[in-house]
BALOBA-1460 file (C-alpha; in Angstrom, 3 decimals):
// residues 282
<rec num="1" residu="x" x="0.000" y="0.000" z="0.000"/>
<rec num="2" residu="x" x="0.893" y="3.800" z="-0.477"/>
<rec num="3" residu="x" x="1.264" y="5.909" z="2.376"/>
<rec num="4" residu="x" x="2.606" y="8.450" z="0.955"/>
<rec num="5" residu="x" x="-0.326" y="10.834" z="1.523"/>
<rec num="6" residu="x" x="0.741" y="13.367" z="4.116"/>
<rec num="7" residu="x" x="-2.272" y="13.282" z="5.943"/>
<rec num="8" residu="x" x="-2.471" y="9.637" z="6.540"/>
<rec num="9" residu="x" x="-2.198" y="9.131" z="9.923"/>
<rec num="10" residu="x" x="-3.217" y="12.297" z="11.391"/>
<rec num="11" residu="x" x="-6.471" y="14.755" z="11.774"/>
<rec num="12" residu="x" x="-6.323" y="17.925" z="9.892"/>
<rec num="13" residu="x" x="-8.047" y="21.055" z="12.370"/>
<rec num="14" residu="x" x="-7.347" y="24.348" z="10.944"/>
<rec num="15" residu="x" x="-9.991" y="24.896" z="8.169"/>
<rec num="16" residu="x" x="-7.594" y="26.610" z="5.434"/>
<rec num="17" residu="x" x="-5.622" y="23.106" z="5.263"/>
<rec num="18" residu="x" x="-9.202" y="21.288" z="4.767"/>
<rec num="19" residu="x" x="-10.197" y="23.519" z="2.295"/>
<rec num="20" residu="x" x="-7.197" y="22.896" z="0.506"/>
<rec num="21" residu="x" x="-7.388" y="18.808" z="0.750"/>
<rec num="22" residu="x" x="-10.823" y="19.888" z="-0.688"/>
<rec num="23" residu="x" x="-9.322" y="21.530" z="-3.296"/>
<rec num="24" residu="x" x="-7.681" y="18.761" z="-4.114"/>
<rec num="25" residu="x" x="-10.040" y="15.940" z="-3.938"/>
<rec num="26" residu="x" x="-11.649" y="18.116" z="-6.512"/>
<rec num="27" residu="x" x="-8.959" y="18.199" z="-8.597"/>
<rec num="28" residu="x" x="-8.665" y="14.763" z="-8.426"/>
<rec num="29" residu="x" x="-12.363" y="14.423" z="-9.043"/>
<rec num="30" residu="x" x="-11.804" y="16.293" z="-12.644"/>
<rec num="31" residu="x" x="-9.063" y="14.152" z="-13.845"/>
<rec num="32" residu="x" x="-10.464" y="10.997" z="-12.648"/>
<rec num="33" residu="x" x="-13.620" y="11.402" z="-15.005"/>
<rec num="34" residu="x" x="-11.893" y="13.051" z="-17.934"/>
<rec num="35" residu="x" x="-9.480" y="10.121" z="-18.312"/>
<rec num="36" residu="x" x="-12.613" y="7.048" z="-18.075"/>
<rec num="37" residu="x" x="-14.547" y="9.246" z="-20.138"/>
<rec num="38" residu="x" x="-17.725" y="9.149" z="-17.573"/>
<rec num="39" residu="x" x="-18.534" y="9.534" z="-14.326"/>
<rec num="40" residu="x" x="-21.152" y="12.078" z="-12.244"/>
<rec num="41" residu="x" x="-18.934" y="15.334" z="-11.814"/>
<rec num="42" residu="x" x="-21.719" y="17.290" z="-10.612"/>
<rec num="43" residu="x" x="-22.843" y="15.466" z="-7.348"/>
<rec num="44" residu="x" x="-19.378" y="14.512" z="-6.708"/>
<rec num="45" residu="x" x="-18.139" y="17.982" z="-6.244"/>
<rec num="46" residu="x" x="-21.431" y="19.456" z="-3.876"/>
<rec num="47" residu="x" x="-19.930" y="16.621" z="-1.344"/>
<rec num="48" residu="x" x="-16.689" y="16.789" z="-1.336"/>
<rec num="49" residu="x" x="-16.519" y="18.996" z="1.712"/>
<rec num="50" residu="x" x="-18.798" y="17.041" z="4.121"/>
<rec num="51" residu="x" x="-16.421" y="13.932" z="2.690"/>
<rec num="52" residu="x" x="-13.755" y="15.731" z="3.406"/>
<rec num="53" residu="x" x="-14.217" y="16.918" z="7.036"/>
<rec num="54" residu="x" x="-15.810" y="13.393" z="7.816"/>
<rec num="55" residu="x" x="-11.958" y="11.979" z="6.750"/>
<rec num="56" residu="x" x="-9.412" y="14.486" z="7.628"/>
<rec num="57" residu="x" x="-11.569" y="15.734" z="10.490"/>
<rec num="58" residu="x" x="-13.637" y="14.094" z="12.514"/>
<rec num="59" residu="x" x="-13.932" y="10.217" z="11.562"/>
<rec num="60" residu="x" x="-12.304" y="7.795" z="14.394"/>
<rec num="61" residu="x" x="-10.587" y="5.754" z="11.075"/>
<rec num="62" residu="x" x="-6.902" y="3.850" z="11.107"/>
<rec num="63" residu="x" x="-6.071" y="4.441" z="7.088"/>
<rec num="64" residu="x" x="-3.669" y="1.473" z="7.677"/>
<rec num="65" residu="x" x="-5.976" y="-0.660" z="8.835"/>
<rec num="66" residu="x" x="-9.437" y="-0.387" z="7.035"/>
<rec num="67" residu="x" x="-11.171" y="-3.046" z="8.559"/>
<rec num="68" residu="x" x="-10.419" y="-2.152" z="12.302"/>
<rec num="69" residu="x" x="-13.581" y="-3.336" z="14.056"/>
<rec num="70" residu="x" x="-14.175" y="-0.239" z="16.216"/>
<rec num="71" residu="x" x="-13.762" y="2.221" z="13.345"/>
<rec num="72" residu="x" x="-16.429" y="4.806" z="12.507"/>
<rec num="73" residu="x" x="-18.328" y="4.155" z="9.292"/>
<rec num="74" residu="x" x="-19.083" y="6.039" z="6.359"/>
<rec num="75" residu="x" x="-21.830" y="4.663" z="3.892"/>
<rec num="76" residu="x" x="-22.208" y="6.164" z="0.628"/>
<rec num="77" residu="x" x="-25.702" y="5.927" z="-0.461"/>
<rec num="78" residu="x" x="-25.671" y="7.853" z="-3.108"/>
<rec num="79" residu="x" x="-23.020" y="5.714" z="-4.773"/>
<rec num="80" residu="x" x="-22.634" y="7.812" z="-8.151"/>
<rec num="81" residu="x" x="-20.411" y="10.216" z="-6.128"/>
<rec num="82" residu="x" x="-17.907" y="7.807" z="-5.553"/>
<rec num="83" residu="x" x="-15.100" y="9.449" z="-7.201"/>
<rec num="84" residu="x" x="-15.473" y="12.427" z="-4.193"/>
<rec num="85" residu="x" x="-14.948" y="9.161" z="-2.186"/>
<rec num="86" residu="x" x="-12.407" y="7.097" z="-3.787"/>
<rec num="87" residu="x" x="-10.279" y="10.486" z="-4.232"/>
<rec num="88" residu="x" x="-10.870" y="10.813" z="-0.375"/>
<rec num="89" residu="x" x="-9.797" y="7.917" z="0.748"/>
<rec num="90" residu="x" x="-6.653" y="8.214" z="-1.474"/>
<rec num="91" residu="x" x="-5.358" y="11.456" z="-0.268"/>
<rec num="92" residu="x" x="-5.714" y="10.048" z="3.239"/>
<rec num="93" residu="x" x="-3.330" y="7.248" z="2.483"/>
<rec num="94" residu="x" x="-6.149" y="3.866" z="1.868"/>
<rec num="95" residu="x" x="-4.493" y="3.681" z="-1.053"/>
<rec num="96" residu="x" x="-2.298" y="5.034" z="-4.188"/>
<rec num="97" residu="x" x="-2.975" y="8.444" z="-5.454"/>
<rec num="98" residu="x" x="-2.155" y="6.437" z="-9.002"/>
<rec num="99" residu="x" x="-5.028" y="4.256" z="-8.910"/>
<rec num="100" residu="x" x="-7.561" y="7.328" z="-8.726"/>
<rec num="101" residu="x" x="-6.490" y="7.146" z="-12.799"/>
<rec num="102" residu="x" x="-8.231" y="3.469" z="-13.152"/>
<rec num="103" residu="x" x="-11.606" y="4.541" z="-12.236"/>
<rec num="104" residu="x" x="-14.361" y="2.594" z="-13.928"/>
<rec num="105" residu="x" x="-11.394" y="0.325" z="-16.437"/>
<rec num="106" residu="x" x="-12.056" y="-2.629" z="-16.603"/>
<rec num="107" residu="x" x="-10.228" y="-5.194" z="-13.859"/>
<rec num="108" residu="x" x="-9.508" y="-2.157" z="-12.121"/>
<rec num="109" residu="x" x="-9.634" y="-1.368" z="-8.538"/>
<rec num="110" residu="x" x="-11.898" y="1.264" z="-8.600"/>
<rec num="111" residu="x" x="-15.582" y="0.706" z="-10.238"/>
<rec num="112" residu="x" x="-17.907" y="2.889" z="-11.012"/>
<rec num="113" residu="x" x="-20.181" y="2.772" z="-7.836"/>
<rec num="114" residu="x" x="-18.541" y="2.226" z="-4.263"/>
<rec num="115" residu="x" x="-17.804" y="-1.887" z="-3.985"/>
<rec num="116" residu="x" x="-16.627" y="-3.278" z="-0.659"/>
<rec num="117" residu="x" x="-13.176" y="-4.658" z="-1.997"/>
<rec num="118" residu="x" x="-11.513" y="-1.413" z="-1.854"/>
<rec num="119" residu="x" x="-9.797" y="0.187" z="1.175"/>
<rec num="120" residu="x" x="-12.000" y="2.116" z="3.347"/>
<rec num="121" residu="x" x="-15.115" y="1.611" z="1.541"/>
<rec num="122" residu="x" x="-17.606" y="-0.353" z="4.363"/>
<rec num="123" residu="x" x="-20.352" y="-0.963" z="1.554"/>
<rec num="124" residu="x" x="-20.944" y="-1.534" z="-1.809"/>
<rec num="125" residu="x" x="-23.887" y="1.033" z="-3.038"/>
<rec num="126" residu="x" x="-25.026" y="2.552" z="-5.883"/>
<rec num="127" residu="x" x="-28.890" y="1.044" z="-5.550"/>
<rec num="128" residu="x" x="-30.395" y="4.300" z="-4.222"/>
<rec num="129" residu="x" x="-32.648" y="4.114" z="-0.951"/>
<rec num="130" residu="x" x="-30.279" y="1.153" z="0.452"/>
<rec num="131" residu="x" x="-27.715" y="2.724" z="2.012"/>
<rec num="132" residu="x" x="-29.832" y="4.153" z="5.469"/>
<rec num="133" residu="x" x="-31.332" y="1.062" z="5.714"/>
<rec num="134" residu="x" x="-27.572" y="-0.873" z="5.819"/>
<rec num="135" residu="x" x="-26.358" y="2.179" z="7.593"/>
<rec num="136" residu="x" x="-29.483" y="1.382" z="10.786"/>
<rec num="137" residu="x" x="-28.169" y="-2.152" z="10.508"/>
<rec num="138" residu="x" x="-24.502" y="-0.949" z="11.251"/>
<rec num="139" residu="x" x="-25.763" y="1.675" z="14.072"/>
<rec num="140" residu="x" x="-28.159" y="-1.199" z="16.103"/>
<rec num="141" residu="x" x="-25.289" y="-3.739" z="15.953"/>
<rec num="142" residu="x" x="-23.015" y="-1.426" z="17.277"/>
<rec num="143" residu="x" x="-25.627" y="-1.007" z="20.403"/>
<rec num="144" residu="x" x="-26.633" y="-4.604" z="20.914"/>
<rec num="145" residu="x" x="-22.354" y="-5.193" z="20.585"/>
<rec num="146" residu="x" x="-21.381" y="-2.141" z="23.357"/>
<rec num="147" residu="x" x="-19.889" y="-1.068" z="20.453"/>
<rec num="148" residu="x" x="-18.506" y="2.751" z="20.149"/>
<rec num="149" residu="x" x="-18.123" y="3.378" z="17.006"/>
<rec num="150" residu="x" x="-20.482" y="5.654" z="14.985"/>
<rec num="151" residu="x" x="-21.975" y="5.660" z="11.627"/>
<rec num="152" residu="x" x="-22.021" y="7.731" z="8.786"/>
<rec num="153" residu="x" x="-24.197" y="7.758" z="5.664"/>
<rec num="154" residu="x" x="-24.183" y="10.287" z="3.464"/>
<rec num="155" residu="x" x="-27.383" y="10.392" z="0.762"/>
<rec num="156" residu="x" x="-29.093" y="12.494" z="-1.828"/>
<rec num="157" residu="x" x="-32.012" y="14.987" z="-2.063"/>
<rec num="158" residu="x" x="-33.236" y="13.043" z="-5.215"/>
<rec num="159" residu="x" x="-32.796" y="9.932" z="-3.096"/>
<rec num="160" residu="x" x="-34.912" y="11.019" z="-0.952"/>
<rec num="161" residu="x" x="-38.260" y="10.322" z="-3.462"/>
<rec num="162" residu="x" x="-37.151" y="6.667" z="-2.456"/>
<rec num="163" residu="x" x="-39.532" y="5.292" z="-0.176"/>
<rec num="164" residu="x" x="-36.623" y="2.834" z="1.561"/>
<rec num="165" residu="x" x="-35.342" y="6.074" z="3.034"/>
<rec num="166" residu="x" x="-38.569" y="6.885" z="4.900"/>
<rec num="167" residu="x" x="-38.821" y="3.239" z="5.681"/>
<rec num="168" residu="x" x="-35.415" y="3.071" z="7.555"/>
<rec num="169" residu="x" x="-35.780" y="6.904" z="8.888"/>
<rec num="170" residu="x" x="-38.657" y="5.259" z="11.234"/>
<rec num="171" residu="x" x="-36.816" y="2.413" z="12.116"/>
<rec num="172" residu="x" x="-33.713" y="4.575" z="13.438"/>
<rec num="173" residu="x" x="-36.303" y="6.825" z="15.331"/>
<rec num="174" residu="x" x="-37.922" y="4.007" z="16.713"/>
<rec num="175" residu="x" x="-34.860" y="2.143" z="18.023"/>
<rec num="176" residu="x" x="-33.533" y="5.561" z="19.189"/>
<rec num="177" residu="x" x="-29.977" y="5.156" z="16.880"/>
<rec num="178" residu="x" x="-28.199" y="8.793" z="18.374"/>
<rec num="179" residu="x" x="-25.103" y="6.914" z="17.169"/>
<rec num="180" residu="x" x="-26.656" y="7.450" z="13.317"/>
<rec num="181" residu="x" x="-25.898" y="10.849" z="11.259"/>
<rec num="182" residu="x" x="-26.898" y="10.987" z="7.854"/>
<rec num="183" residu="x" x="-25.351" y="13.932" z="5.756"/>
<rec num="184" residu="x" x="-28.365" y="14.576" z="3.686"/>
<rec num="185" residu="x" x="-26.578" y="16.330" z="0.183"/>
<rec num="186" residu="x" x="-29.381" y="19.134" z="-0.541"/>
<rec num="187" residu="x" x="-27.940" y="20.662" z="-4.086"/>
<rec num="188" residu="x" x="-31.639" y="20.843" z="-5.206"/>
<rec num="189" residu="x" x="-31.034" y="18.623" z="-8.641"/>
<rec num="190" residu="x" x="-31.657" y="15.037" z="-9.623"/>
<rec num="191" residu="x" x="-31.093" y="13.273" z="-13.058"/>
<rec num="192" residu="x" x="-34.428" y="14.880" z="-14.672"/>
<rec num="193" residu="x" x="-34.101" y="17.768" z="-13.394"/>
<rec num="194" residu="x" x="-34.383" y="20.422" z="-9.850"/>
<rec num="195" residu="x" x="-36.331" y="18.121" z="-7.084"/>
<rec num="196" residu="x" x="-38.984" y="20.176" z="-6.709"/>
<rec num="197" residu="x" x="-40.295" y="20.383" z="-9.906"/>
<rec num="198" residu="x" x="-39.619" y="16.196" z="-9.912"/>
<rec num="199" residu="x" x="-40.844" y="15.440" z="-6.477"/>
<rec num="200" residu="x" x="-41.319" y="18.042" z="-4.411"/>
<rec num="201" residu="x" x="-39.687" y="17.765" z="-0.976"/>
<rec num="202" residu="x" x="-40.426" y="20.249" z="0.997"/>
<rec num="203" residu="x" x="-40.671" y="21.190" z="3.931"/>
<rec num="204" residu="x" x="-38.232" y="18.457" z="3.989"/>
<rec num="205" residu="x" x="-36.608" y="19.793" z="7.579"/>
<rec num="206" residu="x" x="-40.429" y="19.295" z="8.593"/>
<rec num="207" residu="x" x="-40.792" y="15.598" z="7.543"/>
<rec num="208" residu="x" x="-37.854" y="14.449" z="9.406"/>
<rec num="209" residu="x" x="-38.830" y="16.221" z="12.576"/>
<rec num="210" residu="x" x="-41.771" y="14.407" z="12.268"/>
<rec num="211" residu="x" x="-40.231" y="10.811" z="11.520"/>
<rec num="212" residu="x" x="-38.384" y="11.859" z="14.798"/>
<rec num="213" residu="x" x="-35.139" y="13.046" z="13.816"/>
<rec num="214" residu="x" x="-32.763" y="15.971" z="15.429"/>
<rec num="215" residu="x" x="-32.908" y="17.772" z="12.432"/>
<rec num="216" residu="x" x="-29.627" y="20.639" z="11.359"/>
<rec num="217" residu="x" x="-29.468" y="22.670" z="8.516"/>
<rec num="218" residu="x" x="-26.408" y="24.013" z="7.501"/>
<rec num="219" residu="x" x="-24.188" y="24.971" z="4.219"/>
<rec num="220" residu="x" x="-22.285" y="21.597" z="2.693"/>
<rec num="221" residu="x" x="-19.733" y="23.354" z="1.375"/>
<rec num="222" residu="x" x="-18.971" y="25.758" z="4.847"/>
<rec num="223" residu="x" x="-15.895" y="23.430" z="6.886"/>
<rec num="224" residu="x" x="-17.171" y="25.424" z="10.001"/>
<rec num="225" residu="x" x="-20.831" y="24.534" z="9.694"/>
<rec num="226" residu="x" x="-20.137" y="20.813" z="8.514"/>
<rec num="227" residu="x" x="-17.961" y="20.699" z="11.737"/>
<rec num="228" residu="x" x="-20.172" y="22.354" z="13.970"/>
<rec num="229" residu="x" x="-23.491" y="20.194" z="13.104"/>
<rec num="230" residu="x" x="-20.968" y="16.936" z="13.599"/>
<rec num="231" residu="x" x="-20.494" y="18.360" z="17.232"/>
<rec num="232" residu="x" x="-24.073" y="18.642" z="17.733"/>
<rec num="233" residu="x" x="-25.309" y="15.392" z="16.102"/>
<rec num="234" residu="x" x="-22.495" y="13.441" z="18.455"/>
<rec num="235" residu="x" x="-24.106" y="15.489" z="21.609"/>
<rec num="236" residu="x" x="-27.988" y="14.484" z="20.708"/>
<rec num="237" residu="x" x="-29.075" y="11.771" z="22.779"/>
<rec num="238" residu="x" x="-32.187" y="9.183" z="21.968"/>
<rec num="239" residu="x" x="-32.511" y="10.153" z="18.400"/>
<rec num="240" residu="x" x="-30.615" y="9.655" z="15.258"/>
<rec num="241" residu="x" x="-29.276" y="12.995" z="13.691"/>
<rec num="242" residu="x" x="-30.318" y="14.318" z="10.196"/>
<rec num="243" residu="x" x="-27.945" y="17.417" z="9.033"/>
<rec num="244" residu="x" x="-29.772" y="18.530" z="5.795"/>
<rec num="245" residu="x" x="-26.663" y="19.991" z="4.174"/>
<rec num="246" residu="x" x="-27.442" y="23.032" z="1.394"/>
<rec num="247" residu="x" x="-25.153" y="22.728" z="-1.619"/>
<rec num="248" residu="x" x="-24.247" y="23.741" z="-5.147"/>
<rec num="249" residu="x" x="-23.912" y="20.850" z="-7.647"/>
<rec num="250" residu="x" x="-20.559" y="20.894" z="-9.349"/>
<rec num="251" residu="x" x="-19.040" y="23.288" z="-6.447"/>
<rec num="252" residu="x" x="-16.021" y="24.565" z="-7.475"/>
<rec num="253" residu="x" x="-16.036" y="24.673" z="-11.300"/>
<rec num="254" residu="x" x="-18.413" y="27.537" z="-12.402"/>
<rec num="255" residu="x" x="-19.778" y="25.933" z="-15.927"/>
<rec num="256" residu="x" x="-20.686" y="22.842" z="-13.630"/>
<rec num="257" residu="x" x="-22.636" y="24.590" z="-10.828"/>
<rec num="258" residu="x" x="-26.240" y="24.683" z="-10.704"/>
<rec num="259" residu="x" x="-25.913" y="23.142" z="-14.305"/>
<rec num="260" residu="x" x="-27.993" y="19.680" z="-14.564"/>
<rec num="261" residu="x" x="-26.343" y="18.324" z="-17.201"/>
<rec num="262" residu="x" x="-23.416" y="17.732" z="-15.410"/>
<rec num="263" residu="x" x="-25.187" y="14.895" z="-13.053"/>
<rec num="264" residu="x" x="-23.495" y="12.357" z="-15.332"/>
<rec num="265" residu="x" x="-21.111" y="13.345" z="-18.054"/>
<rec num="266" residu="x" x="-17.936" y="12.989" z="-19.866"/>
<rec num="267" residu="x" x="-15.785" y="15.834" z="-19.826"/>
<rec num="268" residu="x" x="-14.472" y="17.561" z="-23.137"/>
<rec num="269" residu="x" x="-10.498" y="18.168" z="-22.948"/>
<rec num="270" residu="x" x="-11.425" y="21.420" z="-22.546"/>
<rec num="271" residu="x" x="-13.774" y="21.035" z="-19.897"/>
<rec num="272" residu="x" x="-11.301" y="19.814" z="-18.284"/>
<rec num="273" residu="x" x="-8.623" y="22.107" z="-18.635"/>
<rec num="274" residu="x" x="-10.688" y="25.006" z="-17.541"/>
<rec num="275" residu="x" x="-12.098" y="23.372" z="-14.470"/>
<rec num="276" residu="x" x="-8.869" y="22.260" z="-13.605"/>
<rec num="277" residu="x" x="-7.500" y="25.819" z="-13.800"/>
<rec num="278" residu="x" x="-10.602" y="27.130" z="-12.170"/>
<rec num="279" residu="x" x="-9.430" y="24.662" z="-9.266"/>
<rec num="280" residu="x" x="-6.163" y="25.896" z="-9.126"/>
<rec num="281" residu="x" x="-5.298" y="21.950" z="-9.971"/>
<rec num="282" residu="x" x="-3.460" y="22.887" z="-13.478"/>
């Protein structure tokens, strides 16, 4: 394994040094989907910053050993954004910087949705809906085991017309899973278009309060507010934590943001080259 990444075994806590592992995953993000000639740019980049405080941050994770049993988890329900991930987990040392360039080849490490064979992923997704229900699995075994550990599971707004979600929402309300946070990725677009003209979700802080949830809205791509509503989730007791997270799809690249189109695309060479200056990745 590579551990060359600088950040491997520590936590990063002054925000200008997450912004700029940010900044990179980004980067990474570009070149990754240029070179297999698809991928979902757009949702990859409005969660790169909740990904990236969750890693570098805040996550109780030993890099060099993924598996550890009392590691906090991270599911990634909506699996299309798994370059954000995979370039993640490789700039905290899971795994060679290199490979980020094999996405989606074939016999490859890294496929196009999140598979459990790679370093630090803890389940394969890419079904939408499934991921909170695997993620209230993790959380209750963790509480019948005296287990520590928390879990993570970070979904989409368009997910969210996916009845499995509401489903599983009751069932960690009803079991009272406070050691549950879902990162709920609200950039307002889905495949066919903005959510509410799809499926309309609001007053979508209102229906989890309902299903029971400690509900936080912040800005997704604001370190201090991602790292503020992880504080408050971990202090809620008796009820699983919801942090509806505000974002711009394609943050970071201003052709891409707010720009539907770029849910799942190829990217032009020039596409690239200007989002990669844009990033400051050229």
């Amino acid at each position: 394994m590579d551990t060359s990444s600088p950040a491997m075994n520590k936590k990063i806590d002054t925000l200008c040094d997450l912004e700029n592992i940010a900044r990179k995953v980004r980067t990474h993000v570009i070149n990754m989907i240029f070179e297999a000639g698809s991928g979902h740019p757009g949702g990859s980049l409005s969660c790169t910053d909740m990904l990236t405080v969750l890693y570098f941050s805040y996550m109780n994770i030993q890099p060099e050993n993924p598996r550890w049993d009392d590691r906090d988890r991270l599911v990634l329900s909506k699996g299309h954004a798994a370059p954000a991930l995979y370039a993640t987990l490789a700039e905290r040392g899971y795994f060679a910087v290199k490979e980020l360039q094999s996405l989606r080849k074939f016999g490859a490490l890294l496929q196009g949705h999140p598979d459990i064979n790679i370093p630090g992923v803890d389940v394969s997704t890419g079904s939408l809906g499934q991921g909170i229900s695997i993620s209230c699995g993790m959380a209750i075994a963790a509480k019948m085991d005296n287990k520590k550990f928390r879990v993570y599971t970070l979904i989409g707004d368009g997910e969210c017309d996916e009845g499995q979600i509401w489903e599983a929402a009751l069932f960690a309300s009803h079991y009272k899973l406070d050691n549950l946070t879902v990162l709920l990725d609200r950039n307002g677009l889905q495949i066919d278009g903005p959510t509410e003209k799809i499926l309309r979700l609001e007053p979508l802080s209102g229906k989890w309060q309902e299903f029971g949830w400690n509900v936080i809205e912040i800005d997704g791509n604001k370190m201090v507010s991602i790292i503020e509503a992880l504080d408050s989730a971990k202090k809620c007791h008796g009820r699983p934590t919801v942090i509806i997270a505000h974002t711009l799809k394609g943050k970071g690249v201003s052709f891409m943001e707010w720009i539907n189109a770029f849910h799942g695309k190829a990217l032009s060479k020039d596409e690239m080259k200007i989002a990669l200056k844009e990033l400051g990745g050229e």
